[in-house]
N, C-alpha and C positions, 0 to 999 in steps of 0.2 A: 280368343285371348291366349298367350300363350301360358305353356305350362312352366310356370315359376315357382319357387322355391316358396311354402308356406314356411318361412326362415325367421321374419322378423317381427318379435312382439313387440318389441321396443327399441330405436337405436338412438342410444345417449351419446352426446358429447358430453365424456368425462374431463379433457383437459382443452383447454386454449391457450392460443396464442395471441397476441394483439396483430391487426392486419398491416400494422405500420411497420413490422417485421417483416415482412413476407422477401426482400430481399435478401436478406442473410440469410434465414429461411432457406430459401432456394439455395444458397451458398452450402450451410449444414449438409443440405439433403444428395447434393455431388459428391461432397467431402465424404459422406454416405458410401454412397457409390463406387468414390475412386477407390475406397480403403477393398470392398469388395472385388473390386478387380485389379488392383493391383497385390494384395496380398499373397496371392501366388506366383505373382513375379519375381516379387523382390520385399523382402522382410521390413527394407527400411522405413516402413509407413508407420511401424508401432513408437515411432518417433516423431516422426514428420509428420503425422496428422495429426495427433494431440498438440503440437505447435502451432500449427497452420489453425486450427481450431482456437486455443487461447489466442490468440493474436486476433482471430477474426472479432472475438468476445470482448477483448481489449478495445479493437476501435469503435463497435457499438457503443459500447459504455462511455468510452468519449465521446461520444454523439449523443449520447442520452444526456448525460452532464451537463454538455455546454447547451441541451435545451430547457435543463432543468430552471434558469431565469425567466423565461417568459411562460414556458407551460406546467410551471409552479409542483403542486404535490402529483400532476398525471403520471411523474417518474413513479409514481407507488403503482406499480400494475398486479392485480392479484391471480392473476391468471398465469398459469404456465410458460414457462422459456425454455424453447429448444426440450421438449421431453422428449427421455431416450426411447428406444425400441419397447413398446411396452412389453413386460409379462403378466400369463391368472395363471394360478391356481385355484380351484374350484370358484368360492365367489369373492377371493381376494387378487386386486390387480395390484400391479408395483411398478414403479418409474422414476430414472431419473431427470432430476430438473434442475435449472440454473437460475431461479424467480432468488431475488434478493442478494444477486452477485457471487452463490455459491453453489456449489454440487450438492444435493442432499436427495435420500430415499425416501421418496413418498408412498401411502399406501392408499388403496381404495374397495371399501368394502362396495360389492358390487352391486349387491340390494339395498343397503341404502343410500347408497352416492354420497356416503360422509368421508372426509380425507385425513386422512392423518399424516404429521411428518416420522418417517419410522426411525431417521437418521439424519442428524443435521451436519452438514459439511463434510460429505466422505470423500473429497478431493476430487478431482478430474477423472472421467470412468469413462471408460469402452461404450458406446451405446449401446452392448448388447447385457443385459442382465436375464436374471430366470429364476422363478418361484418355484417352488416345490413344498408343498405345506405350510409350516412355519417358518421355511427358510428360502432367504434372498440371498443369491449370488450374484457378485459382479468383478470386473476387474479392476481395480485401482493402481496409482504410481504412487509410489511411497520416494519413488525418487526419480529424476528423469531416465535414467538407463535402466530401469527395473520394472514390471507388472506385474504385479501378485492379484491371488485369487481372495477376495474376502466373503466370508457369511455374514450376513445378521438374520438373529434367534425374534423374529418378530413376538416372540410369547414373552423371552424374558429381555427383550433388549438389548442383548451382549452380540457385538461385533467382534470376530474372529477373524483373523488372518491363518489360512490354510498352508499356503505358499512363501517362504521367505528366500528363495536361491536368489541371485544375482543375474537375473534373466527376464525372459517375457515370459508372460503365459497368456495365453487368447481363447476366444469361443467357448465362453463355457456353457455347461448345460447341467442342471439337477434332476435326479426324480428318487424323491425317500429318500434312502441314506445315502445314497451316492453321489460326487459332483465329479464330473469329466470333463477337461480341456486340451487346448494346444500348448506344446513346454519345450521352450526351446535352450531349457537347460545345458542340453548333449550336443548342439549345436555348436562343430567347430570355424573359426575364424574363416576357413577356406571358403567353406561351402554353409551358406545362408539359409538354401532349399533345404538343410535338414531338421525336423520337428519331429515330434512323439506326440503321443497320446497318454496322458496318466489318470491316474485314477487317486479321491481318496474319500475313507469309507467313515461315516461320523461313530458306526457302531465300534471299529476296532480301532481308528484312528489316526489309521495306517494309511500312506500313500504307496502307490505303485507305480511300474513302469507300463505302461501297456504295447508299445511298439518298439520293438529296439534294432530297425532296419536306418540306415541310413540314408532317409529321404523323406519326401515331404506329406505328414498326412496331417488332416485339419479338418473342423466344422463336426467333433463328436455327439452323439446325441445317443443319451442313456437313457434306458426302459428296465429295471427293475435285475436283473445279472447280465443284460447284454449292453455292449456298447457297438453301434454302429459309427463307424469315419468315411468321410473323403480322403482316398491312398492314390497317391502316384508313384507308387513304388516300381510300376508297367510301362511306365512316360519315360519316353525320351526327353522332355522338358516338363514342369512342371503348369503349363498352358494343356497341355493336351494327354488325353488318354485317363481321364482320373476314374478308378472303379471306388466300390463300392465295399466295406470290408466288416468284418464282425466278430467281436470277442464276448466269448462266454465267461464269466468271472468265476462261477465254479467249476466247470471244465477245463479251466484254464486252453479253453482250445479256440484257433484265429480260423475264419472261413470268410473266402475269396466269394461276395453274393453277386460282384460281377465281373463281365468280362470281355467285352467289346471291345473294338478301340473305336470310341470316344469316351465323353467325358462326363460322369456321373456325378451327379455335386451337390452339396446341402443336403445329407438325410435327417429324416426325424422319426421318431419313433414311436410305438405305442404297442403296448405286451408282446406280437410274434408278427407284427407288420413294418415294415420298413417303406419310407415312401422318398422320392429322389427326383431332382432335376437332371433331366437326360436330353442327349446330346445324339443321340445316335442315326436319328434321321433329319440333322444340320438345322435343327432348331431347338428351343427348349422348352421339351414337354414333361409329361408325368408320370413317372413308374412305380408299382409297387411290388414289396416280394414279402410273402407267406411263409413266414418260417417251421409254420407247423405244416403245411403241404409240400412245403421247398417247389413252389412255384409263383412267376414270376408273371404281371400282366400288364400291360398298357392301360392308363388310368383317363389322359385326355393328350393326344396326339395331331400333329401336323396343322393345326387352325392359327399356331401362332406361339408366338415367343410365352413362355409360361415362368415362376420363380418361385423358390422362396414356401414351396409345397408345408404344410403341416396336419400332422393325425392325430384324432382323439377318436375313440370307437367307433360309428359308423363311417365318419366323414373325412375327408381330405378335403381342405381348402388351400386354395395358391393365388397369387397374384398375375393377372392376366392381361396380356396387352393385345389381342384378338380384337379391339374396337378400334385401333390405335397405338401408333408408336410413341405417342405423348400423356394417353391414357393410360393407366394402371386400374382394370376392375376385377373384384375378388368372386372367385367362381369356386365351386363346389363339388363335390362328386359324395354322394350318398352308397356306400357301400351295400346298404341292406335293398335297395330299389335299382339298382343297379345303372341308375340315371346322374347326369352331370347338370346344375345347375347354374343360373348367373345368381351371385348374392349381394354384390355391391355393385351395379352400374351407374355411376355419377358425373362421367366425362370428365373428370380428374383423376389424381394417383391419388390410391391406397394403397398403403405397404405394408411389408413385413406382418402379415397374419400372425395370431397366435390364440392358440384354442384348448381350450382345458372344457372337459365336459361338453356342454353345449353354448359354453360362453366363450365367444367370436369376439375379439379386439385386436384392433387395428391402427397405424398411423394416418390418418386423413385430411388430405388439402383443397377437398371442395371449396371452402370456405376462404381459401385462400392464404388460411392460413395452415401449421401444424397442429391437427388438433388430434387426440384420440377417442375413439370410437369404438361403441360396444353392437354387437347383437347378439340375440340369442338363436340359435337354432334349434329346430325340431326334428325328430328322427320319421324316417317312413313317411315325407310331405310331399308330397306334390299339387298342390291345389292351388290355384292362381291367387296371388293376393298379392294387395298394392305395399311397398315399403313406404313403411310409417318415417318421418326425417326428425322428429318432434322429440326437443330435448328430454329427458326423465329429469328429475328433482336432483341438482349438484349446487354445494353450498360449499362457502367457503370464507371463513375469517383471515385476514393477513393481519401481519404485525405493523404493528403504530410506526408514524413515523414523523419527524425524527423520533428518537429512544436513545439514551435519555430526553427527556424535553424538561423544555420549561419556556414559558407558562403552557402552550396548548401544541396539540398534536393530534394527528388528524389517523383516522381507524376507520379501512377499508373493508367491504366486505363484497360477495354476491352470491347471487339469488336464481336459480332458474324454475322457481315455481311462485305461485300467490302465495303467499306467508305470512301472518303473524308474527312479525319480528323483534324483539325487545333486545336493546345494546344497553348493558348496565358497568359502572365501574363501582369495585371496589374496594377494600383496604386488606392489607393483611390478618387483619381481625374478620372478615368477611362481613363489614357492615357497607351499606349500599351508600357510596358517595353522589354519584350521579346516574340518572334514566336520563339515555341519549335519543333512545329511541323506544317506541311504543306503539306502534302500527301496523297497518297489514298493505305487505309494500309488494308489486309486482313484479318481476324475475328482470334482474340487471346489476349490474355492478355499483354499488354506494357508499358515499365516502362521509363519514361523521365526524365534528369536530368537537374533539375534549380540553377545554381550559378551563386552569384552577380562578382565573378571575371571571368566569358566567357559571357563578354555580348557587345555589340554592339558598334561601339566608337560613343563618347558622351553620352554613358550611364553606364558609368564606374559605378563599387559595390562603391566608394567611394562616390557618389552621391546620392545612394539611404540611405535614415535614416531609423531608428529603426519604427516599424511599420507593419500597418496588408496591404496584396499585395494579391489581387485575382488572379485565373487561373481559364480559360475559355475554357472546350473541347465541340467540336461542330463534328459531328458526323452522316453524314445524316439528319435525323430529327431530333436528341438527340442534346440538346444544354445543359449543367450545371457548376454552374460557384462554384468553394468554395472559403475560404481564407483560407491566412497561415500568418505565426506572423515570420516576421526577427528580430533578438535581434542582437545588437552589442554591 
């Protein structure tokens, strides 16, 4: 048997998608793609894909619409639309999503797969966001020719705009008090290819400049006073020659960590390790470099196209295409054993890894559709064991619809575990107008209907007035309660 990764105690589908999407889908996940590889071409994408993107959203939704007459409320889907690149920080994950026609920050506590909305409608955003404690970064348009960098204080709920110049700014990354991106403030009319790197600090409040050469660096990733970039300050064009580069925030001092010609691209970071896709022997593998030894070593080399690499203590994970130029599977390398692992092989793509601690979450389209994916890993494992595919407990209330209504309206929910589920509504006085539900219902999507004329005697719809009326599904551990608006 081979020696496989004792990696996976549990691996959850945290979000779905419906599979009647899977064509746009495919569309999103190019548009993915293109923005990745064109961004060091040519800037004009921070335009043109957010277009190309609402437009695509635009004719789905025309398509959902005009089927909304024959297949009635299935337009209520409570499952996930297009969610972005996920982020965790320890056992909180964060993602944006498009479910209900709008952009909004969702969060996900990881142990117990309860969802919360952390922010409703934060406009059109980068798919790339990033956690760091209590705080979510991403980037939003506040207007078509502009992208600023926003926080939200997931503890006290206050959204923050970092960034207001009349520019772009891209790739961001947090860790503690510091956020770091692309800012193409200094960028003059001529020359497109020039970007910075900045910096700003929550504790003094301060932003900074961090590169002030006139060329293209991008894709920063902070660890604690250093920041690591992608520089083609060495490139004859901005396609070719990218190293690898590092600033110290109290030393104020820059170090060149590579220096080859090719092309070293997406680092990430974690205390004194830096880990990078490299170029240097004409495909893309994995390097990393020891800031505390100042030495540098090949991680997983020459078996095939590699991406997208991420570190958290022991481990380096990346996205591997070694099965397949159509497959994407996420492999491993275990620092303390000094062994390379496969951790996701599903003859589909997984993308964009991201790992905090030993919690592993991913984009994944086995299913056909976008769905996100957790696992956990363990350190020092080597022992053969079979991956578990087997949902964990994710629960989920969606908002009634229509809202306002009158007389009845129909309240979606789901389920991936046996549950005990009671759907109760109630009044602003908090007395219990109607039990929709009282049973123990098996893991699926359920759709319940509330009208004020089948309701209890002595609590005839002619007694309830105009007015906002909560519903309350309880669910296991899952308890969430929303409101809806009856207009007569």
């Amino acid at each position: 048997m081979k020696q496989l990764l004792e990696t996976v105690l549990k691996i959850t589908v945290i979000a779905r998608e419906r599979s009647d999407r899977s064509n746009l889908q495919k569309f999103m996940k190019r548009t993915r793609l293109l923005r990745q590889k064109t961004a060091r071409n040519d800037n004009d994408w921070v335009f043109t894909i957010p277009l190309i993107t609402i437009f695509a959203l635009l004719i789905f939704s025309i398509q959902i619409l005009g089927q909304t007459a024959t297949t009635s409320i299935t337009v209520l889907d409570p499952l996930p639309i297009f969610p972005s690149i996920p982020t965790v920080s320890g056992n909180t994950m964060a993602f944006v999503d498009y479910r209900n026609s709008i952009y909004s920050l969702y969060q996900v506590n990881l142990n117990t797969k309860q969802e919360i909305v952390a922010s409703l409608n934060i406009g059109y955003t980068q798919p790339q966001i990033r956690i760091s404690g209590d705080r979510v970064i991403w980037i939003g348009y506040p207007t078509t020719t502009q992208a600023d960098v926003y926080v939200r204080n997931l503890s006290t709920s206050i959204t923050t705009r970092i960034t207001s110049d009349a520019a772009y700014q891209n790739f961001p990354d947090i860790q503690g008090n510091r956020v770091v991106w692309q800012d193409y403030r200094n960028t003059p009319t001529t020359n497109k290819n020039n970007a910075d790197i900045y910096l700003y600090d929550f504790l003094t409040a301060q932003t900074k400049q961090i590169t002030t050469n006139n060329t293209y660096q991008t894709s920063p990733s902070v660890w604690g006073n250093r920041i690591a970039w992608e520089d083609y300050r060495n490139a004859q064009t901005i396609t070719t020659n990218a190293d690898i580069y590092l600033y110290d925030v109290v030393t104020n001092q820059e170090v060149q960590i590579t220096s080859n010609t090719a092309a070293q691209i997406f680092p990430d970071m974690w205390e004194d390790k830096i880990v990078w896709e490299d170029y240097r022997n004409g495909v893309g593998d994995i390097y990393m470099y020891d800031l505390t030894t100042k030495t540098e070593r090949a991680i997983s080399i020459f078996k095939a196209y590699k991406t997208h690499p991420v570190i958290y203590g022991n481990w380096i994970v990346w996205q591997d295409y070694r099965n397949g130029t159509t497959q994407a599977d996420l492999y491993g390398f275990d620092l303390s054993t000094n062994q390379e692992y496969p951790i996701i092989v599903q003859g589909e793509h997984q993308d964009y890894p991201q790992l905090d601690g030993l919690n592993l979450i991913w984009l994944d389209f086995r299913s056909g559709r976008q769905d996100i994916y957790q696992a956990i890993l363990k350190n020092n494992s080597t022992t053969s064991v079979a991956n578990s595919d087997s949902p964990i407990p994710y629960f989920t209330l969606m908002q009634n619809y229509p809202n306002p209504f009158n007389p009845s309206t129909a309240i979606s929910y789901q389920l991936s575990a046996l549950s005990l589920v009671t759907l109760k509504v109630y009044d602003v006085l908090g007395r219990e107008i109607a039990t929709l539900v009282n049973e123990y219902q098996q893991a699926g999507t359920y759709i319940s209907q509330f009208s004020i004329l089948n309701l209890p005697a002595g609590r005839q719809g002619s007694q309830l007035s105009s007015g906002v009326y909560f519903y309350k599904l309880q669910a296991g551990g899952y308890s969430e309660t929303k409101k809806m608006l009856l207009t007569k």
